[in-house]
C-alpha positions as CSV (number, residue, x, y, z in Angstrom):
1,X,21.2,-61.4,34.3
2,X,18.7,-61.4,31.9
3,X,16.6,-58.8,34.0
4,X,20.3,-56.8,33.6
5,X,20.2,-57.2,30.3
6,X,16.6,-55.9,29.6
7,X,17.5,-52.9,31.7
8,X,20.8,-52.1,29.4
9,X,18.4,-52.7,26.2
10,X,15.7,-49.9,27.4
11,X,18.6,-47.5,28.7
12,X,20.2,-47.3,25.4
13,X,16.4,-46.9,23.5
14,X,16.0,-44.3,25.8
15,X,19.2,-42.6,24.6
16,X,18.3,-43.2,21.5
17,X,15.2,-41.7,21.6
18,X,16.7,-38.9,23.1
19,X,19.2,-38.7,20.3
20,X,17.0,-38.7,17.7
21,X,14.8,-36.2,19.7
22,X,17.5,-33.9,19.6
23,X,18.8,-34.2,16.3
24,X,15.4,-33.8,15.2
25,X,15.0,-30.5,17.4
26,X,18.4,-29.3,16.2
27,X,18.9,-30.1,12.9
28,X,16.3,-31.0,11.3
29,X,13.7,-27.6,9.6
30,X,10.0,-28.2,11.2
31,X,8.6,-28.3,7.9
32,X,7.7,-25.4,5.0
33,X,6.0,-22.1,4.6
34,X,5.7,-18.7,4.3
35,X,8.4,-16.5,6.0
36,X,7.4,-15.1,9.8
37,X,8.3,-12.4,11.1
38,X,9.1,-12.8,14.8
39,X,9.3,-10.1,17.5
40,X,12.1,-10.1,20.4
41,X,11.4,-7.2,22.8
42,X,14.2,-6.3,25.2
43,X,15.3,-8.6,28.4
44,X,12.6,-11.3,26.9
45,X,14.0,-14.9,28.3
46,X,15.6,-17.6,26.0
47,X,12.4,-20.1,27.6
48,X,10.3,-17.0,25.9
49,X,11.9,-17.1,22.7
50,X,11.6,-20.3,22.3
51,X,8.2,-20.7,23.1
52,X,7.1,-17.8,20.0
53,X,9.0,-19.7,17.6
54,X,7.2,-23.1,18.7
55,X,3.7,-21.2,18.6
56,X,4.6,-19.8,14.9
57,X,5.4,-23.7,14.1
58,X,9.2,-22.9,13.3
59,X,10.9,-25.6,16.0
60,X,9.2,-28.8,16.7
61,X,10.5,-28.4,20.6
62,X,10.8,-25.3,22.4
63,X,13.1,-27.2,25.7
64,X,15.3,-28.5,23.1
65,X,15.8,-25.0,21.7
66,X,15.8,-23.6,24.8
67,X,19.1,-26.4,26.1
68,X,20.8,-25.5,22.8
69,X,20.8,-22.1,23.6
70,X,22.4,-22.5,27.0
71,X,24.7,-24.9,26.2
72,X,26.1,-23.1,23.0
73,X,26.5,-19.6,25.2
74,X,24.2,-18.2,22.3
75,X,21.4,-17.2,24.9
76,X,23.7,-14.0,26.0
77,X,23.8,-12.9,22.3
78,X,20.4,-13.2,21.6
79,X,19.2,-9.4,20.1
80,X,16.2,-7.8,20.1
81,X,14.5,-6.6,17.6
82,X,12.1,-8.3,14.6
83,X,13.7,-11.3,12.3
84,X,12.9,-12.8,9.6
85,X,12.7,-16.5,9.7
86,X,11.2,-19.4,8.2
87,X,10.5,-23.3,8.9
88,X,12.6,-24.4,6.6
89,X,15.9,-23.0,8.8
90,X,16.7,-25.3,11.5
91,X,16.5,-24.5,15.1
92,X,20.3,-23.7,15.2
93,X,20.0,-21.7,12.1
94,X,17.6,-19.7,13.8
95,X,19.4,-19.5,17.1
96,X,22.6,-18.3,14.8
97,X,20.3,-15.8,13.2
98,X,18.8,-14.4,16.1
99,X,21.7,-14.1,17.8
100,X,23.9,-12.2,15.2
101,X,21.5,-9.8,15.0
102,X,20.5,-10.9,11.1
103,X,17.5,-8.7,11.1
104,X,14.2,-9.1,8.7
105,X,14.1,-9.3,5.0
106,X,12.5,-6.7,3.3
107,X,11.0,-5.4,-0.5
108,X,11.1,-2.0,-2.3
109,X,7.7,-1.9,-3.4
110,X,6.9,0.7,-6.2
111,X,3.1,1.3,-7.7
112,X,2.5,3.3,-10.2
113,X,0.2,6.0,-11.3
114,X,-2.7,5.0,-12.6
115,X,-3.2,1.4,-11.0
116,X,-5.9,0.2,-9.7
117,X,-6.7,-1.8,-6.5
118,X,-6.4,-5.2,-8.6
119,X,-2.9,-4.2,-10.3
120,X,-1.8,-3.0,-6.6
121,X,-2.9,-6.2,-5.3
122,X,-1.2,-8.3,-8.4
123,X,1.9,-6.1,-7.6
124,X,2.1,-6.8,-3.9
125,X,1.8,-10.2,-4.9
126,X,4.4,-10.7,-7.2
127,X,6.5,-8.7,-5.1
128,X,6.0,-12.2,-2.3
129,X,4.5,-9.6,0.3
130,X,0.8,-10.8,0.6
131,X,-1.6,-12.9,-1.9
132,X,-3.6,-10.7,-3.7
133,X,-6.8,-11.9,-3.0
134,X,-6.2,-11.0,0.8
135,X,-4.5,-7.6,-0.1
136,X,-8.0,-7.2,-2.3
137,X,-10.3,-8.6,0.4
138,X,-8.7,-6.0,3.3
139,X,-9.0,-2.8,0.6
140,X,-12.5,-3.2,0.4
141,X,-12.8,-3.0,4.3
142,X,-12.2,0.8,5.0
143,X,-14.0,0.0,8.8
144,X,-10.8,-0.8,9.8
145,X,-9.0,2.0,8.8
146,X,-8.8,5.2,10.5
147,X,-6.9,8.2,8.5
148,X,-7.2,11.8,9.6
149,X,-8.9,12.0,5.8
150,X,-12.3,11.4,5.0
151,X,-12.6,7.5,3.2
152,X,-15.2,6.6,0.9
153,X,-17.4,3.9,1.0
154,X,-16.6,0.2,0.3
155,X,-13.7,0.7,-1.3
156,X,-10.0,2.3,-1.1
157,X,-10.0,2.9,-4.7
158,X,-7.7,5.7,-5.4
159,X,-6.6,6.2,-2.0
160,X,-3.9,4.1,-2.3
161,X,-1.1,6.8,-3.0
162,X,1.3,5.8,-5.7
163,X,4.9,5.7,-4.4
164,X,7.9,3.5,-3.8
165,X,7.2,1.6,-0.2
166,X,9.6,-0.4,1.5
167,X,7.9,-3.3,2.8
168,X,9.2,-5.8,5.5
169,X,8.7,-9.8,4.4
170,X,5.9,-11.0,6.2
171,X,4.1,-7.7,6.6
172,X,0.3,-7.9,6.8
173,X,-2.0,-6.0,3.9
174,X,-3.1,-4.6,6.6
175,X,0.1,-2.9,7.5
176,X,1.3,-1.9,3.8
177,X,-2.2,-0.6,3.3
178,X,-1.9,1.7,6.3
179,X,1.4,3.2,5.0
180,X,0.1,3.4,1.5
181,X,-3.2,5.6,3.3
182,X,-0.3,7.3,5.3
183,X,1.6,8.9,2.2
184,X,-1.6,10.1,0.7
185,X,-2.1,11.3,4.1
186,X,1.2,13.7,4.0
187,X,0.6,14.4,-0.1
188,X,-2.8,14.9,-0.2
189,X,-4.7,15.9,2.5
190,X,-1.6,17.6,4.2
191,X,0.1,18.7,1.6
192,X,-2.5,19.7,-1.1
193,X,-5.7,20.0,0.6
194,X,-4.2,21.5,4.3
195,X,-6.3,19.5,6.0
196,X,-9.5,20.9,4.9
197,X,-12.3,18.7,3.5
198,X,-13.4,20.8,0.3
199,X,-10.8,22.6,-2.1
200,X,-12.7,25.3,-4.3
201,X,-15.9,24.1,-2.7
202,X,-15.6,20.3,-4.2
203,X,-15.0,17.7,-1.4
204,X,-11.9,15.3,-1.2
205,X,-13.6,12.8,-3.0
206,X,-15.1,14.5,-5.9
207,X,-11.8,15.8,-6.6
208,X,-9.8,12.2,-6.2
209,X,-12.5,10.7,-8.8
210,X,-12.0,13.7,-11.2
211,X,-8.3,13.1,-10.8
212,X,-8.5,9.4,-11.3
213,X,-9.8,9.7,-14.8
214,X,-7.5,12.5,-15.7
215,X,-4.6,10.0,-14.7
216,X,-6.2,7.0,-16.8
217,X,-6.7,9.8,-20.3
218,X,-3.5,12.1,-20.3
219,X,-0.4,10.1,-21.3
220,X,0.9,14.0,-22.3
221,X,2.4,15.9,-18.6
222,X,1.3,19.1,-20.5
223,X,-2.5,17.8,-21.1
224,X,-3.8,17.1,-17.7
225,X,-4.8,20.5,-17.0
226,X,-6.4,20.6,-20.3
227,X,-8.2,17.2,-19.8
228,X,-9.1,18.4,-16.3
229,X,-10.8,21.1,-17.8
230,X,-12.9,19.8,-20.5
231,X,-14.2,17.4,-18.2
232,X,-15.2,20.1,-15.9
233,X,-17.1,22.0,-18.8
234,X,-19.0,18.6,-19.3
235,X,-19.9,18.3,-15.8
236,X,-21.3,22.2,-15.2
237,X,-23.0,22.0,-18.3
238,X,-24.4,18.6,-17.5
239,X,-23.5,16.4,-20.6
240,X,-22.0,13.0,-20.0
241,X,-18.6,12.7,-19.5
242,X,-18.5,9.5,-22.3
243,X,-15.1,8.7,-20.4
244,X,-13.4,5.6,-22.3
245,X,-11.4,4.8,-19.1
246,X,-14.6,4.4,-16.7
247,X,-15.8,1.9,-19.5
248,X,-12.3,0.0,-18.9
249,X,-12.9,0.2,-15.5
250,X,-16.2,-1.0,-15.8
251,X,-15.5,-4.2,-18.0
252,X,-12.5,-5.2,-15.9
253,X,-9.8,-7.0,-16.5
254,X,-7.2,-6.1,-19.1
255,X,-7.1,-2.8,-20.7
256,X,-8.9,-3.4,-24.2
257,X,-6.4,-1.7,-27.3
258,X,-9.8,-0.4,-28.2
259,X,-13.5,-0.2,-27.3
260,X,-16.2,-1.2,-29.5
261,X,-20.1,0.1,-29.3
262,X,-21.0,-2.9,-27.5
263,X,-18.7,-2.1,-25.1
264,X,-20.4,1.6,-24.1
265,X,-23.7,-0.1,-23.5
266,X,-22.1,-2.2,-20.4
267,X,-24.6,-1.9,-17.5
268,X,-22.5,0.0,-14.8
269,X,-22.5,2.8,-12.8
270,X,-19.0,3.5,-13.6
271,X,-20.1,3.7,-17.0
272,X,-20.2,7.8,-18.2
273,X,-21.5,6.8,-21.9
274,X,-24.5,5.6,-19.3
275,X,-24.4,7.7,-16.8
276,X,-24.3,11.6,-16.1
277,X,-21.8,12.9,-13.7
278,X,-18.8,11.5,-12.2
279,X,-19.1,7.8,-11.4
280,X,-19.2,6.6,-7.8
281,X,-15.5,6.3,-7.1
282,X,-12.2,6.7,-8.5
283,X,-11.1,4.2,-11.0
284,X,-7.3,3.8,-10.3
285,X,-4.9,5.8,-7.9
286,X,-3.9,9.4,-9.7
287,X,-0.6,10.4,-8.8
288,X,0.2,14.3,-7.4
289,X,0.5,15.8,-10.5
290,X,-3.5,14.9,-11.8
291,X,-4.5,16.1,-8.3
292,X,-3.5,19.3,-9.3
293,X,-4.7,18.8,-12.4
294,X,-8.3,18.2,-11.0
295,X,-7.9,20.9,-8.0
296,X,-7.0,23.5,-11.0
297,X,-8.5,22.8,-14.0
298,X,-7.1,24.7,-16.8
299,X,-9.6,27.6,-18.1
300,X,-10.8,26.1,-22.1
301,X,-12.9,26.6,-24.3
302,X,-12.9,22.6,-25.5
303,X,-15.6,19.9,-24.8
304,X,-14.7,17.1,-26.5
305,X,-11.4,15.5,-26.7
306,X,-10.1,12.4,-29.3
307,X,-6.5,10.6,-28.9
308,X,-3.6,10.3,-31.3
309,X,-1.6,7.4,-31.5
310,X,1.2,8.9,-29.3
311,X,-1.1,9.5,-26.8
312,X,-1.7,13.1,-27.0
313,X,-5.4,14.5,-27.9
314,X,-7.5,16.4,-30.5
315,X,-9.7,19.0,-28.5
316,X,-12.3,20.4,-30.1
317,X,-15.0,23.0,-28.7
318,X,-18.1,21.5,-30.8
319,X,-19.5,18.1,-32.0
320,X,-19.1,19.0,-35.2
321,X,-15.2,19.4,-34.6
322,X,-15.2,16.6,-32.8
323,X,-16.6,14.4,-35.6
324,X,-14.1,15.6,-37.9
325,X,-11.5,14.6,-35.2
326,X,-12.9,11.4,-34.7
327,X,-12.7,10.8,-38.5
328,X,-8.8,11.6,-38.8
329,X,-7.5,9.7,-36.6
330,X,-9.3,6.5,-38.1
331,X,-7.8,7.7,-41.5
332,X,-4.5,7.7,-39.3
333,X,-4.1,11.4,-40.1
């Protein structure tokens, strides 16, 4: 009897157990964390399925997913195609999810002219796509990207064309920096340059840098031609550009309302109060319109160039013009 008895006792733990095991595997999320997206390819097996989602850690037991989706009929219905999912849905949530077809999430992602790789990186961060220290650390590795365009060295600085993207959840930075390279791809190089790597004799490059400042100066549609230009006299003549916006660039961080002297004497290469010439790379990504603007520079007279409050410019053709510019605009004339 009391052999009988003991027998009974470790029958019903094991059903217990068993219970609790499957309660756990069914209802209960595996834990917390990012979303994953999760692949399904055509005539893949419910054992399969199951098995993915264990190895992402998103079900704590890939036979009990497996019995739940025989038992519920669900494996029939199971789509293929990539879903969104997460470990904080349980296992049948999944299994519901997967088998209705509820497909992956997914962001409109919009940069702006005139960002640079930081900003782009804050964006896609804010946007819940990728943290921006890994979007950062993959734009600085143009090894292992491989457009039909020429990339520059160490960086994708201004490469990264400036458009509305839409972005699957759980996306690598990989991935959205490929598409991003792919738009300037059909813009740029296709559509602008025609696939040929100088434009008016200047290479790709030159001209994306030249473009880059003339995004970060003209706030005026009707001055970037004009800004293009002056810049261009500088450069054949050989005078330093004296750029503010490479001085932004080369302080980083926040855009400063305003630079002070001690703030042209910072030790980069990117600063053109230092430097002659253009500086190594572009310092944010130009939108179409300053392309042109740097492909075509308009045909002036001016050298020198001081903003307005609104944003437009003063351009003056000598230094002595330029002085009296200069001194206007602090009067607030």
């Amino acid at each position: 009897m009391r052999l009988k008895l003991i027998s009974r006792i470790a029958a019903l733990c094991a059903l217990l157990a068993i219970a609790v095991a499957l309660v756990m595997g069914l209802f209960v999320p595996a834990g917390r964390g990012a979303p994953v997206l999760v692949t399904i390819q055509r005539g893949d097996s419910v054992s399969r399925v199951a098995a993915e989602l264990h190895t992402h850690g998103l079900i704590r037991s890939a036979n009990v997913f497996t019995a739940a989706a025989y038992i519920s009929g669900k494996w029939r219905r199971i789509q293929a195609g990539r879903f969104e999912v997460t470990p904080a849905m349980t296992p049948l949530e999944m299994l519901d999810a997967i088998s209705r077809g509820s497909r992956k999430a997914w962001r409109w992602l919009t940069i702006p002219e005139g960002y640079t790789l930081r900003q782009i990186a804050q964006e896609v961060e804010k946007e819940g796509l990728v943290p921006a220290d890994q979007f950062l650390t993959e734009a600085q590795l143009t090894a292992g990207f491989d457009p039909p365009f020429p990339l520059p060295q160490g960086s994708l600085e201004g490469y990264l064309f400036p458009d509305t993207y839409r972005v699957d959840v759980g996306e690598s930075a990989q991935a959205i920096i490929s598409q991003m390279l792919r738009r300037f791809d059909i813009v740029v190089w296709q559509g602008l340059f025609h696939g040929r790597p100088t434009y008016d004799g200047r290479s790709l490059s030159d001209i994306i840098i030249l473009a880059s400042l003339v995004e970060s100066e003209a706030k005026h549609e009707k001055e970037r031609s004009i800004i293009a230009g002056v810049l261009m006299n500088r450069l054949d003549r050989g005078i330093k550009l004296e750029c503010d916006a490479t001085v932004q660039y080369a302080l980083g961080g926040d855009r400063k309302p305003r630079l002070m002297n001690e703030d042209l004497a910072v030790p980069s290469e990117y600063n053109t109060y230092q430097h002659e010439g253009l500086p190594p790379g572009p310092i944010c990504s130009p939108g179409e319109a300053s392309i042109r603007a740097a492909m075509t520079p308009a045909r002036v007279p001016y050298m020198y160039y001081v903003a307005r409050p609104d944003g437009s410019h003063v351009f003056s053709v000598t230094y002595a013009q330029h002085q009296r510019a200069i001194a206007q605009m602090r009067r607030g004339h």
